[in-house]
GUTI-566140 format. One record per residue (C-alpha): residue number from 1; z, y, x. Coordinates in pm, 1 decimal, decimal comma. Each point is the difference from the previous one (the first is absolute). Example, Ala and Ser with C-alpha at 12.3 -4.5 7.8 and 13.67 -1.06 7.14 Angstrom:
BEGIN
lumtor:1&up:780,0&north:-450,0&east:1230,0
lumtor:2&up:-66,0&north:344,0&east:137,0
***
This chain:
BEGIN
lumtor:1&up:3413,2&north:9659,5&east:3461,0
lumtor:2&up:63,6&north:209,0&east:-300,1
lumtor:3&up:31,8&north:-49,3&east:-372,2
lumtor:4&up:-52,7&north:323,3&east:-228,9
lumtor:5&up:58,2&north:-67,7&east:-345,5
lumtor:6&up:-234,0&north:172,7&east:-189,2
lumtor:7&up:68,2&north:-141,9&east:-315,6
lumtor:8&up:236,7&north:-275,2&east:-162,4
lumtor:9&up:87,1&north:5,3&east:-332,5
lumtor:10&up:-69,6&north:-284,5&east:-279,6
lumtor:11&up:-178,0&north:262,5&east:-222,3
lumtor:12&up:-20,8&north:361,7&east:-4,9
lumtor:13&up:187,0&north:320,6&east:-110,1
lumtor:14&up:76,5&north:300,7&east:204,2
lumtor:15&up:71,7&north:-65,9&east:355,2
lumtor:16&up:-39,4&north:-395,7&east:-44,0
lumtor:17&up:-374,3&north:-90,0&east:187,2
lumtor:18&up:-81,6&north:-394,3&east:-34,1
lumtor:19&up:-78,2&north:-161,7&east:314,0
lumtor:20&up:-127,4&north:90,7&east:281,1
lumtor:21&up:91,2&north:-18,9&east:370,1
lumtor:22&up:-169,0&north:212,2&east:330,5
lumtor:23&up:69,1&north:-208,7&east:341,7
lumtor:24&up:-63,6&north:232,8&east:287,9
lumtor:25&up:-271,9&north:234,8&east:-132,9
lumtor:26&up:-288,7&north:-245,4&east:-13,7
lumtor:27&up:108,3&north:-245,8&east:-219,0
lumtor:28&up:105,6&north:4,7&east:-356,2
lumtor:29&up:121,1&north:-325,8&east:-233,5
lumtor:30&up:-58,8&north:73,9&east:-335,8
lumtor:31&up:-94,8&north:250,1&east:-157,9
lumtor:32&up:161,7&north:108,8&east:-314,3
lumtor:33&up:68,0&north:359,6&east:-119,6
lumtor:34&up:213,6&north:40,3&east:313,9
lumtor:35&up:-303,5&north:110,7&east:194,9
lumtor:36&up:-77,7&north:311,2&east:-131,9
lumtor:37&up:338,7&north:88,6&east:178,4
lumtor:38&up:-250,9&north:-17,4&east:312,1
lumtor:39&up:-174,5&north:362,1&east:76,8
lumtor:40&up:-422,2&north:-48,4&east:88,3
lumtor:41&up:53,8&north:-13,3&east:358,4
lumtor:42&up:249,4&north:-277,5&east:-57,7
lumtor:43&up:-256,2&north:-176,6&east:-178,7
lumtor:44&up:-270,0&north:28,8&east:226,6
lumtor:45&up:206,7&north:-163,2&east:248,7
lumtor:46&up:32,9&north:-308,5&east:-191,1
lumtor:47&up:-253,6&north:-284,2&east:101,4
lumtor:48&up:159,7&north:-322,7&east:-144,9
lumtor:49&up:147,5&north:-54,6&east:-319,4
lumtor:50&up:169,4&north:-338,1&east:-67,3
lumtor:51&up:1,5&north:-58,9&east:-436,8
lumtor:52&up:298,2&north:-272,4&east:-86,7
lumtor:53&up:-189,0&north:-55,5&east:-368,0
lumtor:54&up:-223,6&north:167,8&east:-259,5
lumtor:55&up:244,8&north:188,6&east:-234,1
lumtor:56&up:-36,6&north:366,0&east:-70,2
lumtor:57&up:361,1&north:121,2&east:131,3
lumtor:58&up:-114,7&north:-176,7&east:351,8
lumtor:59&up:-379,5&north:103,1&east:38,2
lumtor:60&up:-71,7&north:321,9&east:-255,4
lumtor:61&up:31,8&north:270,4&east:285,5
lumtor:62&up:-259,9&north:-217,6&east:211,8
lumtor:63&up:-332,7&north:112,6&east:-195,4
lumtor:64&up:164,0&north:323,4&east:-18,5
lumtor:65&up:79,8&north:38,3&east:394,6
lumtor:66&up:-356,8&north:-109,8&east:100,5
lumtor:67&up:-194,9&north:309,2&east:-201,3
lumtor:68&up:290,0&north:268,1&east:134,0
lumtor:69&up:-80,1&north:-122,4&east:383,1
lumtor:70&up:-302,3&north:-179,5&east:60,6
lumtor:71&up:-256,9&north:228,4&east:64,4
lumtor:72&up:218,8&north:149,8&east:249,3
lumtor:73&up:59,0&north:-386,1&east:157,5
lumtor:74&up:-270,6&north:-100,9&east:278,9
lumtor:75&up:50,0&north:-376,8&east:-88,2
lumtor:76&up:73,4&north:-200,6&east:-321,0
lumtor:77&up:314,7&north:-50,3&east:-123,1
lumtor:78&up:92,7&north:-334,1&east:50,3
lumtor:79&up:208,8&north:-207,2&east:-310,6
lumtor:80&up:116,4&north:-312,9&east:73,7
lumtor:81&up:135,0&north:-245,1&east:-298,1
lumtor:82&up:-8,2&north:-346,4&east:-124,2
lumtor:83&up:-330,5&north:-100,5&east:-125,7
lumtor:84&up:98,0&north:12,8&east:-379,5
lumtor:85&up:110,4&north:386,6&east:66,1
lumtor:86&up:-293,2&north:98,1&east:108,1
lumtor:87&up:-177,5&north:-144,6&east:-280,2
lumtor:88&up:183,7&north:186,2&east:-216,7
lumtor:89&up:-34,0&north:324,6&east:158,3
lumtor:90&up:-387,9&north:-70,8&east:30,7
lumtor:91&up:-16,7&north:-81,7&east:-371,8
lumtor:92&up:292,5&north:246,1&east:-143,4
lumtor:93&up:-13,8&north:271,4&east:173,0
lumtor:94&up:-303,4&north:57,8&east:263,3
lumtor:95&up:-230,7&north:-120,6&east:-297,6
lumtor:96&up:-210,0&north:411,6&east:-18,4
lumtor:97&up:193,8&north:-18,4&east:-366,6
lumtor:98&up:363,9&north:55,0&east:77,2
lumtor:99&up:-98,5&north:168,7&east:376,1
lumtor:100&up:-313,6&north:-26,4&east:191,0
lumtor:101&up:-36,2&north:-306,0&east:256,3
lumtor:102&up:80,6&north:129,5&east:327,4
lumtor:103&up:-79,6&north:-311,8&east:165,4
lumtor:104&up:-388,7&north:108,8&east:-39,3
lumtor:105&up:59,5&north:370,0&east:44,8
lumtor:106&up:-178,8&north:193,7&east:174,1
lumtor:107&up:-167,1&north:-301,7&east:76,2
lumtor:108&up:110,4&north:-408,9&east:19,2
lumtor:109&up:-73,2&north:84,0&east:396,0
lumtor:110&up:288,0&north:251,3&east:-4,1
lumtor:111&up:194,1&north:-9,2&east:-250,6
lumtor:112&up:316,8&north:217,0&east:-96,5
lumtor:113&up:213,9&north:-319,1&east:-6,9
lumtor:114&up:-32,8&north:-363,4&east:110,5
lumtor:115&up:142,4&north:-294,1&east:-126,3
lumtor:116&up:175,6&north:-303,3&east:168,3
lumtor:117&up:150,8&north:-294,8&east:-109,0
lumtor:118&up:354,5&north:-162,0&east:120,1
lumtor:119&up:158,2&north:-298,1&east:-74,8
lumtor:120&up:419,8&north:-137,9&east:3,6
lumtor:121&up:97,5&north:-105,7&east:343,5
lumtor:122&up:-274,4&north:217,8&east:191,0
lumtor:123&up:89,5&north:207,8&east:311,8
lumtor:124&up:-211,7&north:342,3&east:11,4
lumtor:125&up:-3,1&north:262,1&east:292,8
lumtor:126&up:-67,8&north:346,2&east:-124,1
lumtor:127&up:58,6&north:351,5&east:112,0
lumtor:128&up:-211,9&north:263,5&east:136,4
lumtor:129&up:267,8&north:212,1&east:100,3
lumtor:130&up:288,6&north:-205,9&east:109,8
lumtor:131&up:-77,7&north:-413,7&east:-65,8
lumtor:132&up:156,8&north:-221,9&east:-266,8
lumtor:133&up:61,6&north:-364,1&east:-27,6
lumtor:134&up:-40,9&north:-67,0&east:-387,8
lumtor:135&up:90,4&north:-348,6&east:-143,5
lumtor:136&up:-102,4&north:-60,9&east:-387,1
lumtor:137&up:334,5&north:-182,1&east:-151,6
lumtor:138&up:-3,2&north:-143,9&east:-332,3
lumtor:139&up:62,1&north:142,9&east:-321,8
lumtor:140&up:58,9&north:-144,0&east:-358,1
lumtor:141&up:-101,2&north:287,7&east:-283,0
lumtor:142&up:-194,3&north:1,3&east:-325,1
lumtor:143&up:-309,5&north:8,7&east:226,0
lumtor:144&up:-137,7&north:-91,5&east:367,8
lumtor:145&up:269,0&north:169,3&east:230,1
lumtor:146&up:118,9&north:-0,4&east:349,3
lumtor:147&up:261,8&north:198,1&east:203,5
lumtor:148&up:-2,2&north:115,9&east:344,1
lumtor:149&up:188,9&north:-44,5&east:341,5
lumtor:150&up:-99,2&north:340,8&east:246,7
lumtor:151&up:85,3&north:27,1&east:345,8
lumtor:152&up:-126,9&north:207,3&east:294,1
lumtor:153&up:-277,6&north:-248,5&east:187,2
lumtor:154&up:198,8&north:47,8&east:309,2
lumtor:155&up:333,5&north:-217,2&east:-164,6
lumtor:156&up:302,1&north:117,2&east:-168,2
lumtor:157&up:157,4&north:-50,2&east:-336,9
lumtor:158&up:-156,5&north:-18,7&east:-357,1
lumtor:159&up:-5,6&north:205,7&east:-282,1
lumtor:160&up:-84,8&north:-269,2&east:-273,4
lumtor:161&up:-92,8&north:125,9&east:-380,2
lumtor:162&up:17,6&north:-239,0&east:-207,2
lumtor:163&up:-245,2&north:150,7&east:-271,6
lumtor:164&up:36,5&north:-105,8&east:-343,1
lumtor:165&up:159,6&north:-337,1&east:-17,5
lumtor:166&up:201,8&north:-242,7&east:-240,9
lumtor:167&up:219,3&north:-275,8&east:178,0
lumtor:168&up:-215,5&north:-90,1&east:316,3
lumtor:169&up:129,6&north:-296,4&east:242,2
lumtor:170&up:-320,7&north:15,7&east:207,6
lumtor:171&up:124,4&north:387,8&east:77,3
lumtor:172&up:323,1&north:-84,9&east:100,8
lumtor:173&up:-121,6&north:-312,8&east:217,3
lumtor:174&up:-236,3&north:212,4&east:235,9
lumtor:175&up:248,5&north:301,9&east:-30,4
lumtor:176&up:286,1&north:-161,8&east:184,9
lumtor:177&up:-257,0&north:-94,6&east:291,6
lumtor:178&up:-41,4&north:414,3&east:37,9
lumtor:179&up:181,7&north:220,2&east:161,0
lumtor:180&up:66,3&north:213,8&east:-282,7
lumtor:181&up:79,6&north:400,6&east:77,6
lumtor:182&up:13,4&north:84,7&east:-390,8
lumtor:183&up:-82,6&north:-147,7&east:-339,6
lumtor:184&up:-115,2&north:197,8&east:-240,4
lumtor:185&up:12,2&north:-246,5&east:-314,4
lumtor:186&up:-91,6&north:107,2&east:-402,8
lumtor:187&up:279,0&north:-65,1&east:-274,7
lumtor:188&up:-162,5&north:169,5&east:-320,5
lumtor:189&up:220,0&north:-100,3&east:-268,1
lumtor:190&up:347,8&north:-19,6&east:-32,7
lumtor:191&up:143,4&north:-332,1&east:-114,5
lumtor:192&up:-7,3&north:182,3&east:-407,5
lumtor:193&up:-361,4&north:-61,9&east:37,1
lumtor:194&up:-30,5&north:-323,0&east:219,8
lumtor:195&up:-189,6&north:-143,6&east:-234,4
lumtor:196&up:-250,9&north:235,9&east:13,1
lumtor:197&up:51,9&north:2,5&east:368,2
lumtor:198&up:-111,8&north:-365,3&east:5,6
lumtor:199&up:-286,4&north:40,0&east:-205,3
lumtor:200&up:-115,6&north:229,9&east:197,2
lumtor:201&up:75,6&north:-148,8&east:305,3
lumtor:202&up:199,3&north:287,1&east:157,1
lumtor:203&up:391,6&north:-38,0&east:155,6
lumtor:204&up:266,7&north:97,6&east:-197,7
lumtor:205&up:399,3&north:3,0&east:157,1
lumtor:206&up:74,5&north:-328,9&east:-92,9
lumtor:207&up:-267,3&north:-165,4&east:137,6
lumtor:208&up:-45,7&north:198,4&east:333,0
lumtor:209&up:336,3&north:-86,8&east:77,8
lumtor:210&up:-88,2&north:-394,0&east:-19,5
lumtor:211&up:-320,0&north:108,1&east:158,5
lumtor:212&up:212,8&north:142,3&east:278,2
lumtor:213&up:218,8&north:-246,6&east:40,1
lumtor:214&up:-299,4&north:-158,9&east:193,5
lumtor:215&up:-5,9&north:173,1&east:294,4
lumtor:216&up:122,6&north:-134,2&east:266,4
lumtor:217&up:367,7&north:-28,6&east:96,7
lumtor:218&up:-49,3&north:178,1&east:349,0
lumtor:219&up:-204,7&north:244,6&east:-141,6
lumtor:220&up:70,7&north:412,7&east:23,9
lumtor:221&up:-193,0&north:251,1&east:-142,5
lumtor:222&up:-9,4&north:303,1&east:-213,9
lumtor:223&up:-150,2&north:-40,5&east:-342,0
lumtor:224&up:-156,9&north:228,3&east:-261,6
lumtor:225&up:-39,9&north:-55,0&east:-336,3
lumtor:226&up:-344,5&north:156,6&east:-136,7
lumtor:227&up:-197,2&north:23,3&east:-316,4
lumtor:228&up:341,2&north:68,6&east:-230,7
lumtor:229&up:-115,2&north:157,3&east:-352,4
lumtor:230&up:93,1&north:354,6&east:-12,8
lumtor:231&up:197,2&north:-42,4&east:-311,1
lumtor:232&up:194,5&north:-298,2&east:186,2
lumtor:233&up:65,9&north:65,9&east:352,4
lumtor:234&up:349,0&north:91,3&east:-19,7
lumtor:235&up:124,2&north:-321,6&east:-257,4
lumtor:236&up:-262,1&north:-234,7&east:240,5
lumtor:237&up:238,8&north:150,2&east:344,7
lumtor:238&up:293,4&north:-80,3&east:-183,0
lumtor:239&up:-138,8&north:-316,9&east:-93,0
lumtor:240&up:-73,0&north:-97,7&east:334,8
lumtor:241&up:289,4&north:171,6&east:151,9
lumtor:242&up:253,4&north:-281,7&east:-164,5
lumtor:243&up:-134,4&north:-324,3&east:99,3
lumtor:244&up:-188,9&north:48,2&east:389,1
lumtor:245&up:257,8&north:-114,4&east:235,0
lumtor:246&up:-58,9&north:35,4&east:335,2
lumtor:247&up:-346,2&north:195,8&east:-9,9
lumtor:248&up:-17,7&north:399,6&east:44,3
lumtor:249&up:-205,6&north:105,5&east:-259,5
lumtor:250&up:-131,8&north:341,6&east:-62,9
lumtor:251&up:-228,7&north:119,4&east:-259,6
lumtor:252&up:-322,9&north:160,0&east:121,5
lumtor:253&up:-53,3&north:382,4&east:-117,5
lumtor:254&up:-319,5&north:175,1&east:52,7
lumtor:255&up:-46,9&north:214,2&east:348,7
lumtor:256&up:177,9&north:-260,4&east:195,9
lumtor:257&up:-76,6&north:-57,4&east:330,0
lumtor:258&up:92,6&north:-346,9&east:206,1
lumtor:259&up:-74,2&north:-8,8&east:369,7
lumtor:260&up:-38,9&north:-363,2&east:119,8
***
């Protein structure tokens, strides 16, 4: 299984993408400005897109994706999020003000896009290409979130994202049952801002090291710190660099590419 990053930056500027991840060719999580990295065929390709939460830098390139590809798609593009994402998108965005509602065009029959709804703790199987064992982990963020645990159907390790998050016990607790291949984990604020970092319910240094400090003792695996702000990444790597122990940490860049 492979991870492209298409995008992972906590905001933009040139050369930082927010986030968005292609597994294989068929299946994309997220989908923030990082997926206009992807050329039309690439797109077409993509039949399942798995949506952590409702906030622009995660979901603005999905409305955007759809009109590029889908008359060129024989089948709807299938979204899958928590119910309360969906909603959103419905209301926000797919509304025929802010872009027209694909889930009724050309017709509610056969749409350009369908919608389905996930929930923490389910276990999906997706993949039209090459299939994917997805399970929906739990999140805690300003609004209904989740993160994800991907592995080929066939068995192997686990790339687990774990979206936008604050301190999460329930994450940790089902992520020392996997068999974890990589973490790719969000710290968007350095500690200067960890109030704002709490309030917003993102990571910043200090806590993800506490937050670390819950995986298991036996536990070996490469992880990636995601979502930095642009303006922060280098004084958030120090940050982190100082106080992680035993854990080999690496921060994320766009264009990466992790084989699991």
């Amino acid at each position: 299984m492979q991870v492209r990053v298409l995008g992972c930056s906590g905001a933009i500027a040139k050369d930082c993408r927010t986030t968005s991840f292609l597994i294989d060719r068929d299946l994309l999580v997220d989908a923030g400005t990082g997926v206009g990295e992807l050329n039309l065929w690439e797109m077409i390709e993509v039949d399942d897109v798995l949506l952590t939460h409702s906030h622009l830098d995660h979901i603005t390139a999905l409305p955007l994706m759809i009109d590029a590809v889908a008359s060129r798609r024989t089948r709807p593009l299938r979204v899958h999020a928590l119910p309360q994402t969906i909603s959103a998108l419905r209301t926000h965005v797919f509304n025929n003000v802010i872009w027209p509602d694909f889930a009724a065009i050309p017709s509610r029959d056969a749409p350009f896009v369908s919608f389905h709804e996930i929930e923490i703790g389910q276990v999906l199987q997706l993949g039209s290409q090459a299939a994917k064992q997805i399970e929906v982990l739990p999140a805690f963020h300003t609004v209904p979130a989740c993160g994800f645990a991907v592995s080929c159907a066939k068995g192997g390790r686990q790339w687990v994202f774990s979206g936008d998050t604050e301190r999460n016990q329930d994450f940790w607790q089902r992520v020392n049952q996997l068999d974890v291949g990589a973490l790719v984990i969000e710290t968007a604020f350095s500690d200067r801002e960890q109030a704002l970092a709490q309030r917003s319910r993102h990571l910043s240094p200090s806590t993800l090291v506490k937050e670390l400090g819950l995986i298991g003792a036996d536990k070996r695996y490469p992880i990636y710190i995601t979502h930095t702000k642009p303006a922060e990444t280098a004084e958030i790597m120090t940050q982190i660099g100082t106080g992680i122990g035993r854990h080999d940490i690496r921060w994320l860049a766009a264009d990466d590419v992790l084989v699991l």
